[in-house]
Steps between C-alpha positions, in 0.01 A plus 500: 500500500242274702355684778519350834285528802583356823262420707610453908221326693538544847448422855574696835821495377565942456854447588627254222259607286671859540853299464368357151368844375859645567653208308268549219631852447854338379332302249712521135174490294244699766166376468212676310334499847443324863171411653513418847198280629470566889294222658606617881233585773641845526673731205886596503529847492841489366423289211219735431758807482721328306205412204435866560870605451528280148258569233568096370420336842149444574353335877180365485383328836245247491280333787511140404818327593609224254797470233327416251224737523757742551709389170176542286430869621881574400445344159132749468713797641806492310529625136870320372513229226637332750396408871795419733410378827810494802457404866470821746863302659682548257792667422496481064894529313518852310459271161198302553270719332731526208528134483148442529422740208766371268371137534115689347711561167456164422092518357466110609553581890214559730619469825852564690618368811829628672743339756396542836812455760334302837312271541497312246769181476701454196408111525550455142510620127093452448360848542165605514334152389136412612454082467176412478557149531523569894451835577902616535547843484903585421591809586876533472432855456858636647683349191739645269364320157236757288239188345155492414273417825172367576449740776729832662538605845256706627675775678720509164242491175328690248293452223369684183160641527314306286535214718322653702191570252525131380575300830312696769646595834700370792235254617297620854459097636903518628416683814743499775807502440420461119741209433481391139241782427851603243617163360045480443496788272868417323336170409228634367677747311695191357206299397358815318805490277700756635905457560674607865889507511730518841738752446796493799631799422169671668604469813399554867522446860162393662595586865216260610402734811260284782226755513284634247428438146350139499619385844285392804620445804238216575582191386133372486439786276759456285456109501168537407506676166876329448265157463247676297683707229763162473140289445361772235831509292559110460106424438542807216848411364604131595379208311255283660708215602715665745223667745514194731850515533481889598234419727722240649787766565318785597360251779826361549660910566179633741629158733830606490431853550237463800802281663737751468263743641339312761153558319303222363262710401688615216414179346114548485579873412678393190289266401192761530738714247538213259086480509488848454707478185375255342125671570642830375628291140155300504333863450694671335525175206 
């Protein structure tokens, strides 16, 4: 049987994370163990009782605030075959470790995304595709058909642990709110060789809650690094002959968004994030 380890990064969010601990108890294949990586200011005394309560449930709490950063010290913590990351809000079906495990029997899989229920549009039957020819990311990810993926969700994923050893970590550049810092490391996981599948029937709710986790409630904050991450993924993944067209957009988006909020200088915010990103790529190449 493959051992699985969860790993929960987390927020100043005690209360769902609680609510997700409880649900993990009614899991049909339990996992080997939990590691909870605390990022808040302050620790939660009653997520320290209950590690202290159940010998398989470990809390960690770390000073630097960042998903990815937090993702890699999971992945060094944990002991499983398997690494299964979920979103502190979320609320996981009683199956989805079993499904997740099941889909490891197969020696060609890698990686396993589940269904995630809101947020995500059913806009079509393309799921989990990355185009490089303009940057697209498809998501999809609340669909109902189990296919091989270029990327998983990642509130909803796991991966063996030699991925790990052969890819490197969750990479520290997607600050922020991390976007794309996942659908970064799936794709390189896919260039190194290595297969991911979207199975549906590992389901969960992501109760996107408003505070915590990755949120800010400053919209120059979360502008800026929106702009830069967005830059750093489509200089690193996109083909050449579409970055003038993203530029175009992105441009396009911090007008319409600094009308709609009576700020124009969300424009020359966004565009500093765009410089920033492409900076961050230019070192990093």
């Amino acid at each position: 049987m493959t051992r699985i380890s969860v790993v929960l990064p987390t927020l100043d969010r005690p209360d769902a994370l609680y609510n997700l601990l409880r649900h993990l108890e009614h899991q049909a294949l339990p996992p080997s163990e939990i590691v909870i990586v605390d990022q808040s200011a302050a620790a939660d005394d009653r997520t320290a009782a209950y590690a202290a309560a159940h010998p398989t449930v470990r809390y960690h709490r770390i000073p630097v605030k960042g998903l990815p950063n937090a993702r890699n010290v999971g992945v060094e913590r944990s002991r499983g075959d398997v690494v299964l990351f979920l979103d502190d809000d979320s609320i996981p079906d009683p199956d989805l470790l079993r499904f997740h495990e099941e889909n490891y029997r197969d020696p060609g899989v890698a990686g396993v995304g589940g269904r995630v229920r809101g947020g995500y549009d059913r806009r079509g039957v393309t799921v989990g595709r990355f185009r490089p020819s303009d940057g697209k990311v498809i998501r999809n990810f609340d669909s109902d058909t189990r296919c091989d993926v270029d990327h998983l969700p990642g509130g909803n994923m796991s991966f063996r642990r030699e991925v790990f050893g052969r890819v490197g970590g969750f990479d520290l550049a997607y600050g922020g709110s991390a976007i794309g810092e996942e659908t970064d490391f799936c794709l390189r996981a896919r260039r190194a060789g290595y297969r991911l599948v979207f199975e549906p029937r590992a389901s969960l709710d992501h109760l996107h809650l408003p505070t915590g986790g990755c949120r800010t409630p400053r919209i120059d904050d979360w502008l800026n690094w929106q702009a830069h991450n967005t830059m750093l993924f489509v200089l690193r993944h996109a083909r050449a002959a579409c970055w003038p067209g993203f530029l175009l957009k992105r441009v396009a988006r911090f007008g319409m968004l600094s009308l709609q909020r009576g700020s124009p200088e969300l424009v020359a915010i966004g565009l500093r994030g765009l410089l920033r990103g492409m900076s961050t790529h230019a070192q990093r190449s």
